[in-house]
GUVOTOR-223904 format. One record per atom (N, C-alpha, C): residue in three letters; x, y, z. Coordinates in steps of 0.05 Angstrom, whole numbers, padded with zeros to 5 digits, always signed. Atoms other than C-alpha are relative to their C-alpha. Layout:
ALAXYZ...
END
This chain:
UNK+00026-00012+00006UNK+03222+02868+00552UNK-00022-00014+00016UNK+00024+00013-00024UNK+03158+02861+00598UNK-00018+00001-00012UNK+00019+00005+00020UNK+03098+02837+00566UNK-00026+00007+00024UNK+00022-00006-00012UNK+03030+02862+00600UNK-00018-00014-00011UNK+00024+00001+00010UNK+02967+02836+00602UNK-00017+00016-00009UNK+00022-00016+00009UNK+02912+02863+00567UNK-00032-00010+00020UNK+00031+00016-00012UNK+02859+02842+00618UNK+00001+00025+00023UNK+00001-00019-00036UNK+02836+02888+00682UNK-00008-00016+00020UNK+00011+00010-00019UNK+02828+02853+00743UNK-00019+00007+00016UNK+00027-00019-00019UNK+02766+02863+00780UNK+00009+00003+00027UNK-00013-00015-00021UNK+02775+02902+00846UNK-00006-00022+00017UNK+00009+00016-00025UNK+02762+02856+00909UNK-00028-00004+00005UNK+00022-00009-00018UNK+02697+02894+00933UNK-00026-00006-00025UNK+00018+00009+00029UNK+02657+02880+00859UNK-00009-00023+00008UNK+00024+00025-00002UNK+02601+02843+00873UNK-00006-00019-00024UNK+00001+00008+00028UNK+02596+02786+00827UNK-00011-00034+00002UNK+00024+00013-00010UNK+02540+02737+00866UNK-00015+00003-00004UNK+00022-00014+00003UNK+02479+02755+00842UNK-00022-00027+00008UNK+00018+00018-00006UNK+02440+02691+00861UNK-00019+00012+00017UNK+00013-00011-00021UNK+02402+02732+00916UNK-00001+00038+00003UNK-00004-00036-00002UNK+02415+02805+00899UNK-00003+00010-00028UNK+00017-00017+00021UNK+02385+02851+00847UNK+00021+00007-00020UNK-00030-00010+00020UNK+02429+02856+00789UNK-00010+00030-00019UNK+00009-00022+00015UNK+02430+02909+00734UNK-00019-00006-00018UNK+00009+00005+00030UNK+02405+02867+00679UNK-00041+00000+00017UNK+00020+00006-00014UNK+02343+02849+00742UNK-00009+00024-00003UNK+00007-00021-00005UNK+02335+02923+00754UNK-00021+00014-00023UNK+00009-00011+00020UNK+02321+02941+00688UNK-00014-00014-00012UNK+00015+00024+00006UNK+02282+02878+00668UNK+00013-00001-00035UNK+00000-00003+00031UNK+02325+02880+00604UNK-00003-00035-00015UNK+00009+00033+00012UNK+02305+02797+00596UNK-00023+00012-00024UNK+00028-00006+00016UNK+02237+02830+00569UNK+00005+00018-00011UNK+00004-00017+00023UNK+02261+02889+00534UNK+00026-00004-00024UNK-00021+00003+00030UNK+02326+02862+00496UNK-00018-00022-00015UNK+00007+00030+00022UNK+02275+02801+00474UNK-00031+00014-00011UNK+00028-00011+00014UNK+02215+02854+00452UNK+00000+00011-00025UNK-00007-00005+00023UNK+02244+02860+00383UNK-00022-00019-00027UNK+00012+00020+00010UNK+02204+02823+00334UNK-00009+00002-00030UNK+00007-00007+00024UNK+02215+02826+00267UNK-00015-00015-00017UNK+00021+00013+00018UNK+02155+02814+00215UNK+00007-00011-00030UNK-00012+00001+00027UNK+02192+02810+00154UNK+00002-00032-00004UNK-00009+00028+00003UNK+02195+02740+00123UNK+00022-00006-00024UNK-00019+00003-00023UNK+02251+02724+00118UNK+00001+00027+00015UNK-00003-00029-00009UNK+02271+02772+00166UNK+00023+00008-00008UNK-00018-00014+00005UNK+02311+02828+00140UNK+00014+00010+00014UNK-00018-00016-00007UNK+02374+02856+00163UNK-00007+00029+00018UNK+00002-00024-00012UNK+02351+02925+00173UNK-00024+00015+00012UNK+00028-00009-00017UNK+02278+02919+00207UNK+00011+00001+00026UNK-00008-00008-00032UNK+02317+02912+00274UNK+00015+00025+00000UNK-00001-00032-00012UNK+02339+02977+00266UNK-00025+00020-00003UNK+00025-00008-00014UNK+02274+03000+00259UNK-00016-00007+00011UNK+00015+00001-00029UNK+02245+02972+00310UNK+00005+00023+00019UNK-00018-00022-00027UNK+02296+02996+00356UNK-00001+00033+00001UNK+00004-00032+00009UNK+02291+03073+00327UNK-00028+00012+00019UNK+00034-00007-00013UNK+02214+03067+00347UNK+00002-00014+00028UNK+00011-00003-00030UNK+02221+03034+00408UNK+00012+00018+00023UNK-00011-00023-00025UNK+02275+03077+00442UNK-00013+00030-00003UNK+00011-00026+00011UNK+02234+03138+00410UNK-00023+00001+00023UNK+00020+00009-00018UNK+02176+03108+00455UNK+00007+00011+00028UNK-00012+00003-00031UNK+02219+03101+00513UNK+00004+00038+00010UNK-00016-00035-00002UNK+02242+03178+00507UNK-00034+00016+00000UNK+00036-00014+00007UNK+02164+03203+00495UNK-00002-00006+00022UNK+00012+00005-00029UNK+02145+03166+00559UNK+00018+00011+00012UNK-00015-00009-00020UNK+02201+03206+00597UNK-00011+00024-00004UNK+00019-00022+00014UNK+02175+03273+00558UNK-00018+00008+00012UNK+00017+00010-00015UNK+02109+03256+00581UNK-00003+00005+00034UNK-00006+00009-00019UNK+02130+03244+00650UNK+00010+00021+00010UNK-00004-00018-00003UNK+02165+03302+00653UNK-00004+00031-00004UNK+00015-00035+00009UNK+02118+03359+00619UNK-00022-00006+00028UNK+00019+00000-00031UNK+02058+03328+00675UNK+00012+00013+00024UNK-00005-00020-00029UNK+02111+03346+00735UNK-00004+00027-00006UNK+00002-00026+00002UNK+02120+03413+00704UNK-00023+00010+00003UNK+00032-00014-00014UNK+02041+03424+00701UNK-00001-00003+00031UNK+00012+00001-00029UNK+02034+03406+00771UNK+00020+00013+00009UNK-00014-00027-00013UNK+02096+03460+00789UNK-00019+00017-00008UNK+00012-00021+00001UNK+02056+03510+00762UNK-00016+00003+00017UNK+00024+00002-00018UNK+01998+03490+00790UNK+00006+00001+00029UNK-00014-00004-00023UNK+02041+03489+00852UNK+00009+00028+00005UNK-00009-00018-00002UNK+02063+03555+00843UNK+00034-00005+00002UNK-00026+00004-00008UNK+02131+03526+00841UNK+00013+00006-00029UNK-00005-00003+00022UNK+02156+03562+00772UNK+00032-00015+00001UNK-00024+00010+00002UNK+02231+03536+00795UNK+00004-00029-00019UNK+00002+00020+00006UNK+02213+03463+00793UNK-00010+00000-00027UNK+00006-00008+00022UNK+02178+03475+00728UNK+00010+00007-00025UNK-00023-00002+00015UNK+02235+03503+00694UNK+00011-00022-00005UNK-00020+00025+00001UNK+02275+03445+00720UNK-00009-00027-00023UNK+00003+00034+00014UNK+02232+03384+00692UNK-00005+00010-00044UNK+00001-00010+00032UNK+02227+03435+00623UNK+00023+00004-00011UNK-00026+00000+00014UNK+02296+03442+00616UNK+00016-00030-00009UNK-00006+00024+00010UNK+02304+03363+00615UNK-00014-00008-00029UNK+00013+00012+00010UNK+02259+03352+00577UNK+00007+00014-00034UNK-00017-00008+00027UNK+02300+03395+00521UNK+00018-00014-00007UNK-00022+00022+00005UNK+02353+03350+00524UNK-00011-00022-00006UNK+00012+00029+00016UNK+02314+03294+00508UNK-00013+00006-00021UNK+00002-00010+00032UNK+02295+03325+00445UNK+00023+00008-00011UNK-00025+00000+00002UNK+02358+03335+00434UNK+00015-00026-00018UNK-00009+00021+00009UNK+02368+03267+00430UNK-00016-00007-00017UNK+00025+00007+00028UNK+02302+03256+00394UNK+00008+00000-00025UNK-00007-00013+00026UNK+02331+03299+00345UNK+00013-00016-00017UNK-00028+00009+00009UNK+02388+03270+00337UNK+00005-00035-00016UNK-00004+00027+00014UNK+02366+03196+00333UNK-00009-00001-00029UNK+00011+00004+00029UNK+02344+03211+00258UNK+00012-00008-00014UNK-00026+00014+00016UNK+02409+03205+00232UNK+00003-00025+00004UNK-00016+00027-00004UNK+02416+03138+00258UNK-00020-00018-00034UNK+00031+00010+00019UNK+02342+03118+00215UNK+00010+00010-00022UNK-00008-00010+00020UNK+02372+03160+00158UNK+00016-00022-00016UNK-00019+00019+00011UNK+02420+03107+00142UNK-00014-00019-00012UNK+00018+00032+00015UNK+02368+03056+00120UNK-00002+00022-00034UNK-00001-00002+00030UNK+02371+03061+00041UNK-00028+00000-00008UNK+00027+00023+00016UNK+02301+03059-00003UNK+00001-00019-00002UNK-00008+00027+00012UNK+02325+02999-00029UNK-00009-00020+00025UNK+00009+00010-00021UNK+02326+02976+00040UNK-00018-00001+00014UNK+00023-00017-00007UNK+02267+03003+00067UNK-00020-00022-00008UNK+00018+00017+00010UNK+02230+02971+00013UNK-00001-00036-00005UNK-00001+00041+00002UNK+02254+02893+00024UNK-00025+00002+00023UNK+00021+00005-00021UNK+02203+02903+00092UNK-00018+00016+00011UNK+00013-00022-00004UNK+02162+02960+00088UNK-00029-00017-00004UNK+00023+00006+00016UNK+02103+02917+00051UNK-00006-00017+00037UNK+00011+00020-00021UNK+02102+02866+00121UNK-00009+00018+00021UNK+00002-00027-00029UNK+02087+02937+00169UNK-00023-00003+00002UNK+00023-00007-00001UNK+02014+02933+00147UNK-00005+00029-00007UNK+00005-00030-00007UNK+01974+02995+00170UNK+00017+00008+00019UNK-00016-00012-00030UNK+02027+03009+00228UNK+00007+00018-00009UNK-00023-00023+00009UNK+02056+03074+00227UNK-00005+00025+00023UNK-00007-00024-00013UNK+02086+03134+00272UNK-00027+00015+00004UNK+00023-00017-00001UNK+02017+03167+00259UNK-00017-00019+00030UNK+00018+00021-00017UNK+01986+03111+00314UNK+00019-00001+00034UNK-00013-00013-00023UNK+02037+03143+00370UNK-00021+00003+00027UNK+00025-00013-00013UNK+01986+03151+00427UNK+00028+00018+00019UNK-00015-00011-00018UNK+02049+03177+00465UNK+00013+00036-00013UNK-00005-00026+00006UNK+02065+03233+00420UNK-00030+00009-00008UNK+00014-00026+00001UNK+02000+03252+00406UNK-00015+00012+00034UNK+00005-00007-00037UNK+01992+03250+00492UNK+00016+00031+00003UNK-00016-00026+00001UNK+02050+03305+00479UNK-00008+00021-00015UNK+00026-00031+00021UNK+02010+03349+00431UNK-00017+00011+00012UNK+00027-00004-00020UNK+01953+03346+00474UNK+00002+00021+00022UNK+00001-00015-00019UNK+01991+03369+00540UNK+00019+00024-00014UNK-00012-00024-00004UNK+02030+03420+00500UNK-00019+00015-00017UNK+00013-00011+00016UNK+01960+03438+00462UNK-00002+00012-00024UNK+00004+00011+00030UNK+01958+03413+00397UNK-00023-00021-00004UNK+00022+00019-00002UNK+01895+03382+00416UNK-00026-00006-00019UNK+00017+00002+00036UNK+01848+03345+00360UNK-00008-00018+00019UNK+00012+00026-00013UNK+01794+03303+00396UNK-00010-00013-00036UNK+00000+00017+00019UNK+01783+03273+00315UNK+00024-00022-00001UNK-00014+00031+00001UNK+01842+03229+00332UNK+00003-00019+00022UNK+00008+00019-00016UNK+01814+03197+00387UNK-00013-00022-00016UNK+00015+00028+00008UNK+01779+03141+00348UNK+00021-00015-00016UNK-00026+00014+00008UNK+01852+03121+00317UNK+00008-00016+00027UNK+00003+00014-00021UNK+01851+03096+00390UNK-00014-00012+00014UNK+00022+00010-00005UNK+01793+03066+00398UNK+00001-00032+00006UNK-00004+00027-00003UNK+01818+02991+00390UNK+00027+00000+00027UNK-00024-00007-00024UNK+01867+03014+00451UNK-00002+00011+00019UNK+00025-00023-00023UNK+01821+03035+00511UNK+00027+00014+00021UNK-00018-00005-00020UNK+01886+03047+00561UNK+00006+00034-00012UNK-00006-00026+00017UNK+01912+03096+00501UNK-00022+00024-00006UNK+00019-00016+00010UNK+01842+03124+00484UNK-00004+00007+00023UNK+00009-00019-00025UNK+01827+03138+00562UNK+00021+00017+00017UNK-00029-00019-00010UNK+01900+03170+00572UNK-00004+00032-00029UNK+00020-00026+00020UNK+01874+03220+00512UNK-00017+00011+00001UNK+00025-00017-00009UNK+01810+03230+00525UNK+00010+00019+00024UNK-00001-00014-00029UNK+01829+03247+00597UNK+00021+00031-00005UNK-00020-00017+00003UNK+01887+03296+00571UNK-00015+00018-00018UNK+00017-00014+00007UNK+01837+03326+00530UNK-00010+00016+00001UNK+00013-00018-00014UNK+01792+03351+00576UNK+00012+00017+00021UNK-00014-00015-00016UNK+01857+03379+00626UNK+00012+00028-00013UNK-00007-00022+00009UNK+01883+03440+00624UNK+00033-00006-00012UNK-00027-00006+00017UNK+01953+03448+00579UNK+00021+00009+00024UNK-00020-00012-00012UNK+02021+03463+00599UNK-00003+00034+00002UNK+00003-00023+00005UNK+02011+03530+00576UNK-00027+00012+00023UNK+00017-00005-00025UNK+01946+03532+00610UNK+00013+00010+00030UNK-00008+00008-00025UNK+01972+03513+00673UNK+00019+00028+00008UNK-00018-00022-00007UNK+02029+03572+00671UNK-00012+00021-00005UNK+00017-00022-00002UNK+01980+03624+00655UNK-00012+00007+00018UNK+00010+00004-00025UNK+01939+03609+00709UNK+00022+00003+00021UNK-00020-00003-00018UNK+02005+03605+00751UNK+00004+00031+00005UNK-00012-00034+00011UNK+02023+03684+00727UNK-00019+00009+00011UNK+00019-00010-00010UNK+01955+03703+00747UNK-00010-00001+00027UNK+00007+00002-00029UNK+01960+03680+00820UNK+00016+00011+00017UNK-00020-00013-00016UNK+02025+03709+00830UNK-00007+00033-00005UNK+00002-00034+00002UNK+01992+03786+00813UNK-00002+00007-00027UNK+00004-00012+00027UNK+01997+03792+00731UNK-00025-00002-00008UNK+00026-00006+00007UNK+01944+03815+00693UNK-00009-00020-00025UNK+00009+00013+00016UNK+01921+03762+00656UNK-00025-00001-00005UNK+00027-00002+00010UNK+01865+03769+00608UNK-00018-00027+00013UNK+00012+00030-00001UNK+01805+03719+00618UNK-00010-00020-00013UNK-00002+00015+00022UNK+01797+03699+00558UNK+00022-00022+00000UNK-00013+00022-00009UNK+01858+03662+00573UNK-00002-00016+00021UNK-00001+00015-00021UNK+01846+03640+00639UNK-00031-00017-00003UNK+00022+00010+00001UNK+01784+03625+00618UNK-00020-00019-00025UNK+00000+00015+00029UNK+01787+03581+00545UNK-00008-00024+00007UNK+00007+00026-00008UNK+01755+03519+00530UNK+00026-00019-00001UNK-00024+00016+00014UNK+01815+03472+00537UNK-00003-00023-00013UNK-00002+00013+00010UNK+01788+03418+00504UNK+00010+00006-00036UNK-00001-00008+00022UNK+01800+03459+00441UNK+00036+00006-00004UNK-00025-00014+00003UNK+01874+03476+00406UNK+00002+00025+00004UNK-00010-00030-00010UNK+01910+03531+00436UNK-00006+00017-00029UNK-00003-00017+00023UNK+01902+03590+00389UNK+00012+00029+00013UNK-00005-00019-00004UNK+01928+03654+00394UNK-00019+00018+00014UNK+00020-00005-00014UNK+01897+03697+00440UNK+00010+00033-00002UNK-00012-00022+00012UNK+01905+03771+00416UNK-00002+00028+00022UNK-00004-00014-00023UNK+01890+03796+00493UNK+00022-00001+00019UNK-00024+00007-00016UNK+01951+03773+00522UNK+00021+00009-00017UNK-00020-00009+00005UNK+02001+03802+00472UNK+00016+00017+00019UNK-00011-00029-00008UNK+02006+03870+00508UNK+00015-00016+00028UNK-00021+00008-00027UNK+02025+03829+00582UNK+00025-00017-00011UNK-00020+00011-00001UNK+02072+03790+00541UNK+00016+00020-00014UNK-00012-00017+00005UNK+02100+03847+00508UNK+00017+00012+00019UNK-00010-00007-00016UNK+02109+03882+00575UNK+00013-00015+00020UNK-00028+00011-00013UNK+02150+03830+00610UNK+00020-00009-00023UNK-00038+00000+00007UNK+02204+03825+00553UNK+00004+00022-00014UNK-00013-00031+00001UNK+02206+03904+00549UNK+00006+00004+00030UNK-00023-00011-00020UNK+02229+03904+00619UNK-00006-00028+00022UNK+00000+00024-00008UNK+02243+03834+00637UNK+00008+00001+00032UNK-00010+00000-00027UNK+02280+03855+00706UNK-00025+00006+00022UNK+00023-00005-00008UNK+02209+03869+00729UNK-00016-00027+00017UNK+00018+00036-00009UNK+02183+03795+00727UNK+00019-00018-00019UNK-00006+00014+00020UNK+02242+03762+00713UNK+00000-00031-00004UNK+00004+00032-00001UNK+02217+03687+00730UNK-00016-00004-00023UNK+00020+00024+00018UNK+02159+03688+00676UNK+00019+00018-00031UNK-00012-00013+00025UNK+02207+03731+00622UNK+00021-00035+00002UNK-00003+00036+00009UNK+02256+03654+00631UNK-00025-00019-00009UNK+00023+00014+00004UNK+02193+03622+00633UNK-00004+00003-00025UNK+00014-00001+00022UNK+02176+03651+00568UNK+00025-00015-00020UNK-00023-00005+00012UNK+02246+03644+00539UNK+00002-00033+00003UNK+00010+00023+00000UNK+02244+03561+00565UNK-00021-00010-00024UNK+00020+00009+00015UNK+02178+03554+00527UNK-00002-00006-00036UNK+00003-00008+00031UNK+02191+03583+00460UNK+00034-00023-00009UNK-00018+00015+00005UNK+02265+03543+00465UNK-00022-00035+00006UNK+00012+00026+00011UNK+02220+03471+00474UNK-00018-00005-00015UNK+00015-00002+00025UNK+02170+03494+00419UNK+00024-00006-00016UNK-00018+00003+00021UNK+02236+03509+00372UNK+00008-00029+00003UNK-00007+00026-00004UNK+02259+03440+00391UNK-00017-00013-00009UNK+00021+00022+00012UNK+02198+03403+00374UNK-00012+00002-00024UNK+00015-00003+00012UNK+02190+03433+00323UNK+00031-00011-00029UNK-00017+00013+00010UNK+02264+03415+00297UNK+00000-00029-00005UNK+00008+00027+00002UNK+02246+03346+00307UNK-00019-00003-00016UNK+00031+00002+00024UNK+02179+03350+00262UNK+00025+00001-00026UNK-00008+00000+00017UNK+02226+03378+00215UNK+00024-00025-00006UNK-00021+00022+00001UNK+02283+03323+00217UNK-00013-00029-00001UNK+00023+00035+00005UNK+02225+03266+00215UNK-00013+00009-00031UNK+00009+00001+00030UNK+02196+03294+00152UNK+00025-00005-00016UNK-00017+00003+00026UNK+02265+03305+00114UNK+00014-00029+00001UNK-00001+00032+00008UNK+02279+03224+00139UNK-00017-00011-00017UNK+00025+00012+00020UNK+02213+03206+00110UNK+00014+00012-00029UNK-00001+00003+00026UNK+02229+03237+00049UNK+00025-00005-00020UNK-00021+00011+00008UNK+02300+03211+00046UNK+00002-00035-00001UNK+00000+00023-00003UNK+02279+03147+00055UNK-00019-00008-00022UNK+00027+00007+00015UNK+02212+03141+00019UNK-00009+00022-00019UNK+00011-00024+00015UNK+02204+03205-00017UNK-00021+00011+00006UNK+00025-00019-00004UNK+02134+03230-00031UNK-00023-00017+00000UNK+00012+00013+00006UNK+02102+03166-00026UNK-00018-00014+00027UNK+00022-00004-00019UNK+02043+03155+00024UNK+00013-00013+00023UNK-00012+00014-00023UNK+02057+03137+00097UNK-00015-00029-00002UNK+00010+00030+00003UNK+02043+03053+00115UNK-00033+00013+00017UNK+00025-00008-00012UNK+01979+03089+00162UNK-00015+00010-00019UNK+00025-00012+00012UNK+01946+03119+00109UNK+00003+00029-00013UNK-00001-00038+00010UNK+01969+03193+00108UNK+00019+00003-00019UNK-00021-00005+00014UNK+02007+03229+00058UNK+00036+00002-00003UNK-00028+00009-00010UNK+02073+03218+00090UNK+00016+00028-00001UNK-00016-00022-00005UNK+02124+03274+00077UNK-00013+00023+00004UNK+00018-00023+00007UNK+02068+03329+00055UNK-00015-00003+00026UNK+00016-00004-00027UNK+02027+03308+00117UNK+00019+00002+00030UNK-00016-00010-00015UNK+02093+03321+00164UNK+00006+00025-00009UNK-00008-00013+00008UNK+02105+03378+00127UNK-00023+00025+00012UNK+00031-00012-00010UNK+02030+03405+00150UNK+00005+00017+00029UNK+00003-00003-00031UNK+02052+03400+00221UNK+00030+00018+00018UNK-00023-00022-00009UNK+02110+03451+00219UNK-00020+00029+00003UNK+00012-00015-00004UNK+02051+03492+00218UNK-00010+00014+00024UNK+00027-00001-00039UNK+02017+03480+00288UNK+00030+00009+00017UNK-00023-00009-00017UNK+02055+03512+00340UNK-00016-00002+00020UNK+00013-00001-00032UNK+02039+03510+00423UNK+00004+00027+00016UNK+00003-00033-00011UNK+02052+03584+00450UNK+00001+00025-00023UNK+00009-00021+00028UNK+02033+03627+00392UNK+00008+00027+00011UNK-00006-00017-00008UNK+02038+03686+00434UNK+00027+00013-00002UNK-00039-00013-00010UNK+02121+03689+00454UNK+00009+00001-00025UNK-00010-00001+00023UNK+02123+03683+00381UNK-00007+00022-00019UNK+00009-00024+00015UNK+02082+03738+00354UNK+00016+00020+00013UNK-00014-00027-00009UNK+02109+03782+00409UNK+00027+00011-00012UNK-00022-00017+00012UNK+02169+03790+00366UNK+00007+00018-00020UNK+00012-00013+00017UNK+02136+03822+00315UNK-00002+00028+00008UNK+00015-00021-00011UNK+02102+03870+00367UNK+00033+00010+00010UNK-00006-00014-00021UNK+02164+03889+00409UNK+00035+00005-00019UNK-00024-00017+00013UNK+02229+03938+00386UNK-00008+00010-00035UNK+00002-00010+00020UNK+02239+03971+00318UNK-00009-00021-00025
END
């Protein structure tokens, strides 16, 4: 009988000098982000490093979000509806995962929750400047929560500024209207510092491209994209409230707000109001 090792030998060509050459751990600077953990709890508890980690990779995934709804405005704005698609179809998949990391946060017990909930302070998810940067460009815009960023000028002048720009939505309206559709001007012409609202002149053009989509069929995907990363974000609202209230019940967020009841609010707000009414308006 022949006894094998359990080991793999590394190939020849595996680089494994790094004194002078860029490693992975270099690349990624993970010295500074595996040691940016820092739990407040005294002692520190067990299960605050998993929430950290929940919130910081949540971070990390918003700044890609982010990063990836801006290219898409600037396809439109390019007239480039392809590219536009592209950085919107990623950017579903990373809600995806958003979604998904709830379950992991789910696992924390009340019981547990409450050994280090009291050392959080006022911190809390409501103090996101990165998701409410994502509200903003997908117009859910509230300039009353600009002064929650006030002690955070970088955050408060990446808000403000997103503020006063035009929306994703914006931006592809205006796109539709350069390539020949008839877009009202009431839309092309809204204050955008204000939240999107329904705009009850644009039903009929969105009616008539998904009653004969083969017509215009880049902004009938387009529409079909949009309303699939609304439903998505909006699955995630819902999967963050029913953690909150598996975790904490009905009992106020550490920021101040009502916690489950004030996520519960925000299944309300939606970002293309239109592709959603039109289903009302169009067939039997």
């Amino acid at each position: 009988m022949t006894l094998h090792s359990n080991t793999r030998a590394l190939e020849q060509d595996i680089v494994t000098d790094f004194s002078s050459r860029m490693s992975y751990g270099t690349y990624l600077d993970l010295n500074a982000l595996l040691s940016a953990q820092h739990p407040v709890s005294r002692p520190a508890h067990h299960d605050e490093l998993l929430f950290i980690i929940q919130h910081q990779t949540t971070e990390l995934w918003l700044k890609l979000v982010l990063h990836e709804t801006r290219a898409a405005r600037a396809a439109f704005d390019a007239d480039d509806i392809g590219v536009a698609l592209k950085c919107i179809a990623r950017v579903k998949h990373i809600q995806k995962t958003l979604t998904e990391q709830w379950s992991v946060l789910a696992t924390l017990t009340p019981t547990e929750y409450a050994q280090f909930r009291d050392f959080l302070g006022d911190s809390s998810g409501f103090q996101s400047h990165q998701y409410r940067a994502i509200e903003f460009i997908l117009g859910n815009k509230n300039a009353a929560m600009l002064p929650v960023f006030a002690s955070d000028p970088l955050a408060h002048d990446e808000l403000e500024t997103l503020l006063h720009e035009p929306t994703l939505y914006d931006a592809f309206w205006r796109h539709l209207s350069r390539v020949g559709l008839d877009v009202p001007r009431s839309t092309l012409d809204r204050d955008v510092t204000e939240a999107y609202v329904l705009d009850p002149n644009l039903l009929e053009l969105v009616k008539s491209i998904y009653e004969a989509p083969e017509e215009h069929w880049s902004a009938y995907e387009a529409f079909e994209e949009l309303v699939d990363l609304e439903e998505n974000f909006q699955l995630w609202r819902f999967r963050h409230m029913r953690t909150v209230l598996r975790v904490i019940g009905m009992k106020s967020g550490t920021g101040g707000s009502s916690g489950a009841g004030f996520l519960r609010r925000a299944l309300d707000l939606t970002f293309f109001p239109e592709l959603f009414a039109v289903r009302t308006e169009t067939g039997r």
